[in-house]
PDB file of N, CA, C and O in Angstrom:
ATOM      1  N   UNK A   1      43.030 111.729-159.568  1.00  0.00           N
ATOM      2  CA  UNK A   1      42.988 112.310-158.241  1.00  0.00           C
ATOM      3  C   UNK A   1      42.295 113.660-158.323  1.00  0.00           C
ATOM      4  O   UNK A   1      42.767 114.521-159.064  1.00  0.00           O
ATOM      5  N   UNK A   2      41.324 113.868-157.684  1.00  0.00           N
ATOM      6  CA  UNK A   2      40.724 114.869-157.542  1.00  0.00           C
ATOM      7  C   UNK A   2      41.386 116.063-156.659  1.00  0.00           C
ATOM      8  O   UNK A   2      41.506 115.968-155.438  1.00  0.00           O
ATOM      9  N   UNK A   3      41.844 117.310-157.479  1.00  0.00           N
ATOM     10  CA  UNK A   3      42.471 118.327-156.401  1.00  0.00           C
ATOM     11  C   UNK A   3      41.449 119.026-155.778  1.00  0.00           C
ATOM     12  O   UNK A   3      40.384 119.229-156.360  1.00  0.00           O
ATOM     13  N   UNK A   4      41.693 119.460-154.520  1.00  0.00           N
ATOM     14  CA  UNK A   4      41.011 119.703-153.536  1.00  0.00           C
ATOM     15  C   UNK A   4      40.963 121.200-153.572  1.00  0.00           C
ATOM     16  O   UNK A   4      40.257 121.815-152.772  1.00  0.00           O
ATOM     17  N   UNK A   5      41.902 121.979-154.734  1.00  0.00           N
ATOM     18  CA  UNK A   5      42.059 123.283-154.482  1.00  0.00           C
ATOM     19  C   UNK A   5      41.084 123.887-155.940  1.00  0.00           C
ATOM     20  O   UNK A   5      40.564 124.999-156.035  1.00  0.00           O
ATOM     21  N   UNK A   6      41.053 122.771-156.966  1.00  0.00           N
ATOM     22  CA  UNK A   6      40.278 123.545-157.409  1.00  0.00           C
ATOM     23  C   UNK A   6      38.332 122.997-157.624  1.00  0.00           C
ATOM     24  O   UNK A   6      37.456 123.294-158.435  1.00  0.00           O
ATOM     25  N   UNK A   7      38.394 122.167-156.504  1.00  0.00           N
ATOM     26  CA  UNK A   7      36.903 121.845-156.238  1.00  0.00           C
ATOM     27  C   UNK A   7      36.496 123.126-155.204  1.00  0.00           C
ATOM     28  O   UNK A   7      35.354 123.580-155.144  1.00  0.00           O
ATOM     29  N   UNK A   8      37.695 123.651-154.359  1.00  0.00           N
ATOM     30  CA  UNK A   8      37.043 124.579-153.770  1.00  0.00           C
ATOM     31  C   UNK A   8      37.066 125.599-154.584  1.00  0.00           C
ATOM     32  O   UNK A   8      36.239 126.438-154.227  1.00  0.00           O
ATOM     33  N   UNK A   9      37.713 125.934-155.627  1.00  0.00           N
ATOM     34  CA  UNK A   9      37.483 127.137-156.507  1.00  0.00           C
ATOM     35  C   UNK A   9      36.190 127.096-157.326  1.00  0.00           C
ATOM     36  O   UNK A   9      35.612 128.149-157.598  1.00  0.00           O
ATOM     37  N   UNK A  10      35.639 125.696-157.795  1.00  0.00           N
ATOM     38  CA  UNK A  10      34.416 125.701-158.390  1.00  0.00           C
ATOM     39  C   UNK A  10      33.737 125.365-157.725  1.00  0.00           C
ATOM     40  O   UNK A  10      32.835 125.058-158.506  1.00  0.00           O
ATOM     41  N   UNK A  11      33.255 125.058-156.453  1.00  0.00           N
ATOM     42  CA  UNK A  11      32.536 125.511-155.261  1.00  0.00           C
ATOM     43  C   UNK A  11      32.326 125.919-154.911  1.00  0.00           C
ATOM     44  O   UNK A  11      31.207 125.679-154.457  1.00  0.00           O
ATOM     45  N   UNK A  12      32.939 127.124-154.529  1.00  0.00           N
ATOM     46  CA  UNK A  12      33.161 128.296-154.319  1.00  0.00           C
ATOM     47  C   UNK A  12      33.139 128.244-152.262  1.00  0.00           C
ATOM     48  O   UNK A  12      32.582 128.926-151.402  1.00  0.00           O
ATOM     49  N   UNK A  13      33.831 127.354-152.252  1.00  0.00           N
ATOM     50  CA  UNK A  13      34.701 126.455-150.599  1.00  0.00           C
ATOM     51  C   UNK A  13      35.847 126.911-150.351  1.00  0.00           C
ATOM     52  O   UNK A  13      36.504 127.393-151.274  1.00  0.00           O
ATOM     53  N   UNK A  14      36.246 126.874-149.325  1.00  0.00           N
ATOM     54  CA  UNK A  14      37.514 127.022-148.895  1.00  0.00           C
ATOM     55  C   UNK A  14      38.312 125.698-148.776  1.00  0.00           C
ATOM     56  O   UNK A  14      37.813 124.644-148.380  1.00  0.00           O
ATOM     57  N   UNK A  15      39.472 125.841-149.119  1.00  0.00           N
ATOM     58  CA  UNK A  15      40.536 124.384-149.567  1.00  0.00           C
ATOM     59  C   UNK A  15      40.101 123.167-148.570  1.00  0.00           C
ATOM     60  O   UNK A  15      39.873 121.988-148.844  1.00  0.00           O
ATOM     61  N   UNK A  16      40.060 123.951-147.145  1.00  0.00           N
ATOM     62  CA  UNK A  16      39.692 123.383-146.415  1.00  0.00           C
ATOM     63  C   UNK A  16      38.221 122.052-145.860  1.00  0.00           C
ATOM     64  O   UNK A  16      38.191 120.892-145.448  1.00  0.00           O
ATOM     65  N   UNK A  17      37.473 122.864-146.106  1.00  0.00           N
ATOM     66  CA  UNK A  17      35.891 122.473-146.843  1.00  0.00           C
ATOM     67  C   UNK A  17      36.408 121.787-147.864  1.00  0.00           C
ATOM     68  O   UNK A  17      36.408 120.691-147.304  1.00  0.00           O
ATOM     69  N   UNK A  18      36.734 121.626-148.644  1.00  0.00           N
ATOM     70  CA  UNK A  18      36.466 120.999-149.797  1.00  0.00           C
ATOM     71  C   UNK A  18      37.482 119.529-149.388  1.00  0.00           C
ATOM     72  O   UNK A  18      36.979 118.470-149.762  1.00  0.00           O
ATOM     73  N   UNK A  19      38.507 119.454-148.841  1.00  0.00           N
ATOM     74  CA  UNK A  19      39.383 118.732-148.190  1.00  0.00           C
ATOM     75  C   UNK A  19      38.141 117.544-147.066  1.00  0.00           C
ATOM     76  O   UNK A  19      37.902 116.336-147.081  1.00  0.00           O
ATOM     77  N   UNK A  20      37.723 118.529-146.360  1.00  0.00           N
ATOM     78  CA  UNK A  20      36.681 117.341-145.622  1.00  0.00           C
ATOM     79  C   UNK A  20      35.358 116.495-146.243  1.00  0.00           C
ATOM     80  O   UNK A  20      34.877 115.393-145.979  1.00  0.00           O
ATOM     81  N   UNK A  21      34.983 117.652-147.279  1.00  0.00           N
ATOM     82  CA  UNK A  21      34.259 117.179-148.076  1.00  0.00           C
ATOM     83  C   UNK A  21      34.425 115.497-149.273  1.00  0.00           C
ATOM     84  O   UNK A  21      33.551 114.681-149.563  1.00  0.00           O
ATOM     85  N   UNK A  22      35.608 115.536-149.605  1.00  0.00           N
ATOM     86  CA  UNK A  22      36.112 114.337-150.204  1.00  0.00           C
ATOM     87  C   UNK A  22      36.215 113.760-148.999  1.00  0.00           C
ATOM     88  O   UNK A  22      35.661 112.663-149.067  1.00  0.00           O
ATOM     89  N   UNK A  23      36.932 114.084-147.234  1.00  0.00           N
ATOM     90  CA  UNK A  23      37.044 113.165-146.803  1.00  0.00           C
ATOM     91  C   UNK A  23      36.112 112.324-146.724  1.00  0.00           C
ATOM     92  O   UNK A  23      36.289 111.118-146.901  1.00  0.00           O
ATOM     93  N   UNK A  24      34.977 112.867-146.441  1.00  0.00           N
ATOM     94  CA  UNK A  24      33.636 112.705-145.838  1.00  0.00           C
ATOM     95  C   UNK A  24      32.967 111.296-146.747  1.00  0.00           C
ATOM     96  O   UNK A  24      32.498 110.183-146.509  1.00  0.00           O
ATOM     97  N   UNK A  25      33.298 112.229-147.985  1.00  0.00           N
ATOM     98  CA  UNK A  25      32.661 111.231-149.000  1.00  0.00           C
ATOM     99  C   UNK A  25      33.516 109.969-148.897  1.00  0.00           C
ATOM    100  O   UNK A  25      33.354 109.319-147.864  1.00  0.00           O
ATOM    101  N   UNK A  26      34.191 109.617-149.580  1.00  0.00           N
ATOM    102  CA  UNK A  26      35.123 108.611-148.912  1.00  0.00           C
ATOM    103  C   UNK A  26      35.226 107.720-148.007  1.00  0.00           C
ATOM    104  O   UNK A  26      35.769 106.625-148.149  1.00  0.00           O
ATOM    105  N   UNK A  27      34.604 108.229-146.823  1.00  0.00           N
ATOM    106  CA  UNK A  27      34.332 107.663-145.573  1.00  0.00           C
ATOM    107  C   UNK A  27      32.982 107.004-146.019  1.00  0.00           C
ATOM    108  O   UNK A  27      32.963 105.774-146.068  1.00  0.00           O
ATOM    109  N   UNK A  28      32.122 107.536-146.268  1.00  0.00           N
ATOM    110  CA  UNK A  28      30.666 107.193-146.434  1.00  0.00           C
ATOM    111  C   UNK A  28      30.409 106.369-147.961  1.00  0.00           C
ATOM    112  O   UNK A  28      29.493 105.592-148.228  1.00  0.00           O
ATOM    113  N   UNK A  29      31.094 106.643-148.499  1.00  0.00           N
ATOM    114  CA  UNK A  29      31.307 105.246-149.347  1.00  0.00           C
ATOM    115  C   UNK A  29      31.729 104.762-149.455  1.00  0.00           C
ATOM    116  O   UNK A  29      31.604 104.266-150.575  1.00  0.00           O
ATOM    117  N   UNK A  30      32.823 104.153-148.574  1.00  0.00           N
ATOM    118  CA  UNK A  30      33.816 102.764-147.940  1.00  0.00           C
ATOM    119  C   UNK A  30      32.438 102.388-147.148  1.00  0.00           C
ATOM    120  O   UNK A  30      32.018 101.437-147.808  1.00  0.00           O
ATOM    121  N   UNK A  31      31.858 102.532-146.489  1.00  0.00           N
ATOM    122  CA  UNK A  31      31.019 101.901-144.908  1.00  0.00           C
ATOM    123  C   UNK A  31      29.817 101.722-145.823  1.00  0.00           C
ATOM    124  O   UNK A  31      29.393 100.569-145.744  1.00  0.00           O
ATOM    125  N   UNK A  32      29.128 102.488-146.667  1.00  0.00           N
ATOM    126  CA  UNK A  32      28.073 101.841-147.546  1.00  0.00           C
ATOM    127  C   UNK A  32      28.643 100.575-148.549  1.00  0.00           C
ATOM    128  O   UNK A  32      28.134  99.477-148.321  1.00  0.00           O
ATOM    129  N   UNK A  33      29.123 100.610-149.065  1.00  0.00           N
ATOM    130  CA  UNK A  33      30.119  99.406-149.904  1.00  0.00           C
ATOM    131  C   UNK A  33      30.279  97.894-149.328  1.00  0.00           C
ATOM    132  O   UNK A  33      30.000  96.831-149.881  1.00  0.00           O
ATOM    133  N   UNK A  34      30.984  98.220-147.642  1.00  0.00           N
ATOM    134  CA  UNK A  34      30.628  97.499-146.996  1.00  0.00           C
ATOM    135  C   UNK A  34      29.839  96.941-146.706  1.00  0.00           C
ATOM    136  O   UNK A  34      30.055  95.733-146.611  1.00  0.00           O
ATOM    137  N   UNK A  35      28.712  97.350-146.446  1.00  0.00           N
ATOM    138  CA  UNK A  35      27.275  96.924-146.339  1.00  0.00           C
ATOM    139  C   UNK A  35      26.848  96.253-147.059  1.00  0.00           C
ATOM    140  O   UNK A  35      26.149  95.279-146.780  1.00  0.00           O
ATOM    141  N   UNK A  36      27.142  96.587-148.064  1.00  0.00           N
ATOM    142  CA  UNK A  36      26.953  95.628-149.727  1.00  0.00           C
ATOM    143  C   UNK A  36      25.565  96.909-150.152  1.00  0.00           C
ATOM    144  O   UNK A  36      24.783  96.442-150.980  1.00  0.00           O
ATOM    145  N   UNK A  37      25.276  98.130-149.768  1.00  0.00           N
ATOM    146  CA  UNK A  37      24.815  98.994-150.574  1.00  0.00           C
ATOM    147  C   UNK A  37      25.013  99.596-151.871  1.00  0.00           C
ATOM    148  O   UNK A  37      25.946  98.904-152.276  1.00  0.00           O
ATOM    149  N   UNK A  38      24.804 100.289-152.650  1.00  0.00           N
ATOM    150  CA  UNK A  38      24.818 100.344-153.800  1.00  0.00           C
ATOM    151  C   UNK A  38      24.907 102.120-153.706  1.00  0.00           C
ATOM    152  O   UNK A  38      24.088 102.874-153.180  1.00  0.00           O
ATOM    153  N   UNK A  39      26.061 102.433-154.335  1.00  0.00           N
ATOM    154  CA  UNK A  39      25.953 104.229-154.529  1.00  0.00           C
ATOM    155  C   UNK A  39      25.885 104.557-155.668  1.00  0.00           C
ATOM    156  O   UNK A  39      26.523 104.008-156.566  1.00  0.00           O
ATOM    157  N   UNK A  40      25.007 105.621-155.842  1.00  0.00           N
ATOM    158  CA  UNK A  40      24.183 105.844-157.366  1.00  0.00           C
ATOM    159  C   UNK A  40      24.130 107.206-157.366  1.00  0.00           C
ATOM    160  O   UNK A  40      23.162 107.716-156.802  1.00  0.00           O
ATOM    161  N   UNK A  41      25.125 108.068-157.980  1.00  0.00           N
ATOM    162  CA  UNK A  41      24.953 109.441-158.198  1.00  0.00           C
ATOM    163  C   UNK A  41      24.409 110.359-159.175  1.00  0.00           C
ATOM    164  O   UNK A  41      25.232 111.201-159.534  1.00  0.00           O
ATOM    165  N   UNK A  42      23.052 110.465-159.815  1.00  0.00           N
ATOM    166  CA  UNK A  42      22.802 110.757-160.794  1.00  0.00           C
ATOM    167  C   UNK A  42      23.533 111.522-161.642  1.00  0.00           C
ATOM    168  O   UNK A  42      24.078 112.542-161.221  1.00  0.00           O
ATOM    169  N   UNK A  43      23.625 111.185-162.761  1.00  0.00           N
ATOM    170  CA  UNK A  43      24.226 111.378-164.105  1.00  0.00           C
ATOM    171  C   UNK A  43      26.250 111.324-164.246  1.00  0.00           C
ATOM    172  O   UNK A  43      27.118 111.671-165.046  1.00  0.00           O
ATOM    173  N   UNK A  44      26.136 110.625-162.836  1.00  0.00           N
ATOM    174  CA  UNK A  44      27.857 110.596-162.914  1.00  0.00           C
ATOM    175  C   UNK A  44      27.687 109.247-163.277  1.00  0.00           C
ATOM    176  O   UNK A  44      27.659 108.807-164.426  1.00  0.00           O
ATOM    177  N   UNK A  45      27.562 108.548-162.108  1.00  0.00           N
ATOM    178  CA  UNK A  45      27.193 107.054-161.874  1.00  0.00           C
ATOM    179  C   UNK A  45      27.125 106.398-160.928  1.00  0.00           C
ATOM    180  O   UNK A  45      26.805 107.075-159.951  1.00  0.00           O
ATOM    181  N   UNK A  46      27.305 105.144-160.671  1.00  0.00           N
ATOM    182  CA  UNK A  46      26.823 104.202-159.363  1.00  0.00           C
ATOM    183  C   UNK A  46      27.771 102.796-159.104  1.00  0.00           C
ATOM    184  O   UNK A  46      27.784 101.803-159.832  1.00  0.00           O
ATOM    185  N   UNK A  47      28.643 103.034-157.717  1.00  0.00           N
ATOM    186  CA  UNK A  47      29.138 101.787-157.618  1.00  0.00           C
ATOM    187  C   UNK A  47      28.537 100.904-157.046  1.00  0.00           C
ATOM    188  O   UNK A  47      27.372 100.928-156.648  1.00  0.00           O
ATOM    189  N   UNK A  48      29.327 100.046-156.971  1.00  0.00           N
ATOM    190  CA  UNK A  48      28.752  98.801-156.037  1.00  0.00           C
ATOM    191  C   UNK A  48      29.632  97.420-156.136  1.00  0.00           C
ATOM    192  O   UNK A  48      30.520  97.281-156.977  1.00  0.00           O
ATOM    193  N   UNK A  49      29.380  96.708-155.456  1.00  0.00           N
ATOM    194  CA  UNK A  49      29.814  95.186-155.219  1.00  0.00           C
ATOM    195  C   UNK A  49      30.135  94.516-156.215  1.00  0.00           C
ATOM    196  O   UNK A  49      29.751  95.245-157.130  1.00  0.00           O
ATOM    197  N   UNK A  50      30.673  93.434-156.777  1.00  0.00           N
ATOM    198  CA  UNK A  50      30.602  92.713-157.358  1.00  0.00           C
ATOM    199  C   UNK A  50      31.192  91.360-156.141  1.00  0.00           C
ATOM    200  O   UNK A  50      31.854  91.530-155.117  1.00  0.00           O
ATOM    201  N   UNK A  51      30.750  90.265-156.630  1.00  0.00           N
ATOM    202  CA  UNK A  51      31.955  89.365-156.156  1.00  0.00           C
ATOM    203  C   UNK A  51      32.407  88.261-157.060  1.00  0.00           C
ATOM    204  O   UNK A  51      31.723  87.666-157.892  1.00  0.00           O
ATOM    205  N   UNK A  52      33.967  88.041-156.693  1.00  0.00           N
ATOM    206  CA  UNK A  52      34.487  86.943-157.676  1.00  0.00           C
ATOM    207  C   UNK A  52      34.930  85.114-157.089  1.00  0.00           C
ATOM    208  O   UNK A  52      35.627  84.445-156.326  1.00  0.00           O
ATOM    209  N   UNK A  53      34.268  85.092-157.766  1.00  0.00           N
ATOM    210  CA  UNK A  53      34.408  83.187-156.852  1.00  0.00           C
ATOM    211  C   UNK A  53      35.862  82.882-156.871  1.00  0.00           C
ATOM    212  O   UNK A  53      36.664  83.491-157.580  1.00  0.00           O
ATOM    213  N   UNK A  54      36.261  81.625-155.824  1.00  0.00           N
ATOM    214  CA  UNK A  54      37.791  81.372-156.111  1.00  0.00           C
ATOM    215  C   UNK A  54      38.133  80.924-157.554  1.00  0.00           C
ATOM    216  O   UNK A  54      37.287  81.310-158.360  1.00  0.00           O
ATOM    217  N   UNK A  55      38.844  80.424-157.930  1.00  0.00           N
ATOM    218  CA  UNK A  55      39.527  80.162-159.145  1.00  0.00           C
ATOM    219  C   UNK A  55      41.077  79.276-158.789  1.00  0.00           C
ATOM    220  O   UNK A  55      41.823  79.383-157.816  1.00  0.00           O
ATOM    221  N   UNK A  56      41.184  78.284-160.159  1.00  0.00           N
ATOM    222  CA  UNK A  56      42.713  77.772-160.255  1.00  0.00           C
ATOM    223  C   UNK A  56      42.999  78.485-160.701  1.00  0.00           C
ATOM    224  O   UNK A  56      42.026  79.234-160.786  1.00  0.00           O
ATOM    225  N   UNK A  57      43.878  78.944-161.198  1.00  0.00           N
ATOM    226  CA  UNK A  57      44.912  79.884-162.078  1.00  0.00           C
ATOM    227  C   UNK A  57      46.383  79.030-162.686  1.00  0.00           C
ATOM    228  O   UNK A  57      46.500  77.806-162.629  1.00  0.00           O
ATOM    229  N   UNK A  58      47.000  79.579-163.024  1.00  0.00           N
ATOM    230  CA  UNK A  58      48.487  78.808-163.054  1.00  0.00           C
ATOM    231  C   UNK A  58      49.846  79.412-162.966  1.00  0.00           C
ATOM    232  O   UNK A  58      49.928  80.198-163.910  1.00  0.00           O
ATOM    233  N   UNK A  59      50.583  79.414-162.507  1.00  0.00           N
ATOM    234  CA  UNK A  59      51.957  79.793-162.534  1.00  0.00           C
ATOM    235  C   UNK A  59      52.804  80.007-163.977  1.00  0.00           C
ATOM    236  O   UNK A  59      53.306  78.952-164.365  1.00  0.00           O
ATOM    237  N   UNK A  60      53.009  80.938-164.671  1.00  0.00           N
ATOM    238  CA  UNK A  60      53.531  81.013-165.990  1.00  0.00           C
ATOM    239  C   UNK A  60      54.633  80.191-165.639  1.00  0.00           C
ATOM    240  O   UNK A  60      54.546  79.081-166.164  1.00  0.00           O
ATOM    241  N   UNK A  61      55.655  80.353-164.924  1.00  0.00           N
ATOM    242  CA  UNK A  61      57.184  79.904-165.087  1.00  0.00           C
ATOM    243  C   UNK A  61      56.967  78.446-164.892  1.00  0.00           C
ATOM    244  O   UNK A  61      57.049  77.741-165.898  1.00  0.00           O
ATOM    245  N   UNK A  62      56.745  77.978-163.930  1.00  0.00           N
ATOM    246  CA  UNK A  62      56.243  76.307-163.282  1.00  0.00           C
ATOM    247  C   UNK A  62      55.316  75.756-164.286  1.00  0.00           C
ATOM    248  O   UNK A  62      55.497  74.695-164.883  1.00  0.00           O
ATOM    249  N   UNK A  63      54.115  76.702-164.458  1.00  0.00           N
ATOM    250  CA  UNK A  63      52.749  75.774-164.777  1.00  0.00           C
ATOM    251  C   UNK A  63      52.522  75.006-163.689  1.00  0.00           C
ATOM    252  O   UNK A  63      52.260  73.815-163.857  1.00  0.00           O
ATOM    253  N   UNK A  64      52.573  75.463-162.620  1.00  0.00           N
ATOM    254  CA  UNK A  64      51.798  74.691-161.237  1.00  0.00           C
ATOM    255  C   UNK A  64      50.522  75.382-161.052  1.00  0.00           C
ATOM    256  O   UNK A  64      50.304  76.522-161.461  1.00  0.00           O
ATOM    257  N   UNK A  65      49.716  74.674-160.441  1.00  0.00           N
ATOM    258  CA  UNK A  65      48.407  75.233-160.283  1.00  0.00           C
ATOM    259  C   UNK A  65      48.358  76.169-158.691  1.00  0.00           C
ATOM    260  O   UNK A  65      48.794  75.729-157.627  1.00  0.00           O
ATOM    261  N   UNK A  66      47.685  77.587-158.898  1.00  0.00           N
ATOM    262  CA  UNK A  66      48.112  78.350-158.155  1.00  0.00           C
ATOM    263  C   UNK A  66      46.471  78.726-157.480  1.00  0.00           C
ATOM    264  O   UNK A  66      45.570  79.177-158.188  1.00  0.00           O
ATOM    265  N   UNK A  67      46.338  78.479-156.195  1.00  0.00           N
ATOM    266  CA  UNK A  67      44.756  78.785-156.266  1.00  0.00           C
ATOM    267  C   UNK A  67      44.519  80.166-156.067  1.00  0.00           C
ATOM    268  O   UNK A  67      45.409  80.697-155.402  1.00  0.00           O
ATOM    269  N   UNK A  68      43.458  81.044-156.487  1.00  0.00           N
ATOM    270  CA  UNK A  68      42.906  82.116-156.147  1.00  0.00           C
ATOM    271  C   UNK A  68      41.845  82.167-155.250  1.00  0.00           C
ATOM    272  O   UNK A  68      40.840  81.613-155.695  1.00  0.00           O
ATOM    273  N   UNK A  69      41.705  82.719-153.959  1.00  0.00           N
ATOM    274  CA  UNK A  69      40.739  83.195-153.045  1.00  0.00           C
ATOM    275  C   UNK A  69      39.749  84.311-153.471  1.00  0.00           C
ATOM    276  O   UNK A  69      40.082  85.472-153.706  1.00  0.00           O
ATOM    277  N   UNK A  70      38.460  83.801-153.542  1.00  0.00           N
ATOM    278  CA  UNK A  70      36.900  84.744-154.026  1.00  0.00           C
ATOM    279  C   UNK A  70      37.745  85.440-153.133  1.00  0.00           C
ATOM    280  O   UNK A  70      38.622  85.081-152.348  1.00  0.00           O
ATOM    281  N   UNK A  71      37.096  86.888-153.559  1.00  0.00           N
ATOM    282  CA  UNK A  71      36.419  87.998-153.023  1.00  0.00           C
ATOM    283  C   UNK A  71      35.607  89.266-153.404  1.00  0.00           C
ATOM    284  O   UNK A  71      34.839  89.293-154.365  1.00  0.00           O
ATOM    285  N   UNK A  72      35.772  90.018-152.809  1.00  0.00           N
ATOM    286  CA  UNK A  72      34.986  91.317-153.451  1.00  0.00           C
ATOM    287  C   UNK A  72      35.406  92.497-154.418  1.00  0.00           C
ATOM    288  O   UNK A  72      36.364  93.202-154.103  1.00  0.00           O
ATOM    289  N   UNK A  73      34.756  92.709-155.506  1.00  0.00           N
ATOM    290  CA  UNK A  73      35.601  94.077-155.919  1.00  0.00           C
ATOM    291  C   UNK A  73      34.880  94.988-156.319  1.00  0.00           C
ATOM    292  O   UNK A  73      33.897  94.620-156.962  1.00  0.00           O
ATOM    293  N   UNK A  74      35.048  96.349-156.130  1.00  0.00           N
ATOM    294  CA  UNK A  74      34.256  97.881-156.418  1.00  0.00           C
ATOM    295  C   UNK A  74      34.441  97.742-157.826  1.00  0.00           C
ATOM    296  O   UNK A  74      35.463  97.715-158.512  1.00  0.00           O
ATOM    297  N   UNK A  75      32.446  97.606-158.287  1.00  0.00           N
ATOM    298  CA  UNK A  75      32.722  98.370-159.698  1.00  0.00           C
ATOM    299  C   UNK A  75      32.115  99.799-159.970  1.00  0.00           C
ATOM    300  O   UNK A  75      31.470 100.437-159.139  1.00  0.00           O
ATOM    301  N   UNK A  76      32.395 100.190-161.184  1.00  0.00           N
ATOM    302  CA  UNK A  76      31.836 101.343-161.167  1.00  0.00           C
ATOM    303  C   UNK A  76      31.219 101.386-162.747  1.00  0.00           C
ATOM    304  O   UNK A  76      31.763 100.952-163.763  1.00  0.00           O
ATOM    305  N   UNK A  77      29.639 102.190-162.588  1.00  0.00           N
ATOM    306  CA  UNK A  77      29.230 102.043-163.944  1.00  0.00           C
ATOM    307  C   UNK A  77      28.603 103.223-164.203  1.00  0.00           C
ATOM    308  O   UNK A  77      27.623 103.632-163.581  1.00  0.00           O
ATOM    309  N   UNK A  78      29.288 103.931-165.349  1.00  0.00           N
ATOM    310  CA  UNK A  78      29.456 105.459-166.001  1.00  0.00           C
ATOM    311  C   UNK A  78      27.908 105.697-166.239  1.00  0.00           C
ATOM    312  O   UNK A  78      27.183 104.956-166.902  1.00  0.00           O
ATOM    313  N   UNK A  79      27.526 106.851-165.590  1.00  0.00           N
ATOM    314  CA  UNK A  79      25.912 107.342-165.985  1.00  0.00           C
ATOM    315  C   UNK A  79      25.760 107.904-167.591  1.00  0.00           C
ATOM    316  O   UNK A  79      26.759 107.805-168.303  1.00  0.00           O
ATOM    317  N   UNK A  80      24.826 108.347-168.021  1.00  0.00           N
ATOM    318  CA  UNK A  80      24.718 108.355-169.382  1.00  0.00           C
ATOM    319  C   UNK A  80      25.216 109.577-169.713  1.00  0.00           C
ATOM    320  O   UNK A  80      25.682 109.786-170.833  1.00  0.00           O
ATOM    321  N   UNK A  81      25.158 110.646-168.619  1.00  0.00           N
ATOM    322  CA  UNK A  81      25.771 111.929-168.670  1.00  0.00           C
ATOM    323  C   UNK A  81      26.828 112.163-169.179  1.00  0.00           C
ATOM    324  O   UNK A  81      27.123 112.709-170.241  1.00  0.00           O
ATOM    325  N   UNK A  82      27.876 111.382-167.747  1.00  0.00           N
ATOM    326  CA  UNK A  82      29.268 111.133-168.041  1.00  0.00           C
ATOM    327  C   UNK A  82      29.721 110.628-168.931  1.00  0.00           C
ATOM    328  O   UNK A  82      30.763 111.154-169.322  1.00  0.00           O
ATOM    329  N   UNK A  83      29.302 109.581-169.596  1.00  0.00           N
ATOM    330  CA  UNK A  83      29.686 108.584-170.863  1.00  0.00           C
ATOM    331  C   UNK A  83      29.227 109.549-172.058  1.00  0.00           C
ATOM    332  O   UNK A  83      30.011 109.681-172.998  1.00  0.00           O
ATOM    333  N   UNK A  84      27.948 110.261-172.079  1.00  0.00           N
ATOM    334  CA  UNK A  84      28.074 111.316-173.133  1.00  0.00           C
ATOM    335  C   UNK A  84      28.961 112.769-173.570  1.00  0.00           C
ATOM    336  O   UNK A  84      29.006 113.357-174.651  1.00  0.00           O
ATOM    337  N   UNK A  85      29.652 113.080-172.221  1.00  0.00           N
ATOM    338  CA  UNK A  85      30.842 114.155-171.888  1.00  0.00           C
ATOM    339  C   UNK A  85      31.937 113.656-172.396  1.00  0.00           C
ATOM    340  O   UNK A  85      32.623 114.335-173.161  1.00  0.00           O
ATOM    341  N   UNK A  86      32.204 112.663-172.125  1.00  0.00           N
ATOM    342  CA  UNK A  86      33.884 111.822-172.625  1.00  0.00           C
ATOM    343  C   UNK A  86      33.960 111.382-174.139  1.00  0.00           C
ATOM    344  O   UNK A  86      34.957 111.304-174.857  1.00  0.00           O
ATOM    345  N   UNK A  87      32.523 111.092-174.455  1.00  0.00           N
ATOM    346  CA  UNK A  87      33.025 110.616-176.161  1.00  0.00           C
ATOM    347  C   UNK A  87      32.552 111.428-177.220  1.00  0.00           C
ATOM    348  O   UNK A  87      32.853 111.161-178.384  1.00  0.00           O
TER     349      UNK A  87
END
C-alpha cells in the first residue's frame, strides 16, 4: 500500500494532492484496463490483460468435477529498472 503521506513528502505535495493523485491514477487505470489497453510506465513497468479460458477443475473432498468460468486477470510485468533495484 502506498502511503499517501509520504509520497507527498517526496513530492514535495500536500497529503492532500497526493491523495487525489493515487486517486486519479487508479481511476485511469481501471477504465484503460477495461478497454483492454495496455499501461506501460517506463522503468517501473506495464500492466495489462491477460485472459484465462474456462477450465474443469475438481473438488479435493468429493473429487467431483467443478467447472471454472474464463475470465480476465491484471498482470503486471517488472521494468528492467525495478527488477534491477530489488535484486
Amino acid at each position: 500500500m502506498i502511503d499517501a503521506d509520504r509520497l507527498a513528502r517526496e513530492a514535495g505535495l500536500t497529503k492532500g494532492s497526493a491523495e487525489r493523485c493515487l486517486d486519479a491514477f487508479n481511476d485511469v487505470t481501471t477504465e484503460a484496463l477495461k478497454k483492454g489497453d495496455r499501461i506501460s510506465l517506463i522503468g517501473f513497468g506495464s500492466f495489462s490483460i491477460s485472459k484465462r479460458s474456462a477450465r474443469t477443475g475438481r473438488n479435493p473432498q468429493t473429487g467431483d468435477a467443478v467447472g471454472s468460468a474464463g475470465r480476465k486477470d491484471v498482470r503486471f510485468k517488472a521494468g528492467a529498472e525495478l527488477s534491477k533495484a530489488v535484486n
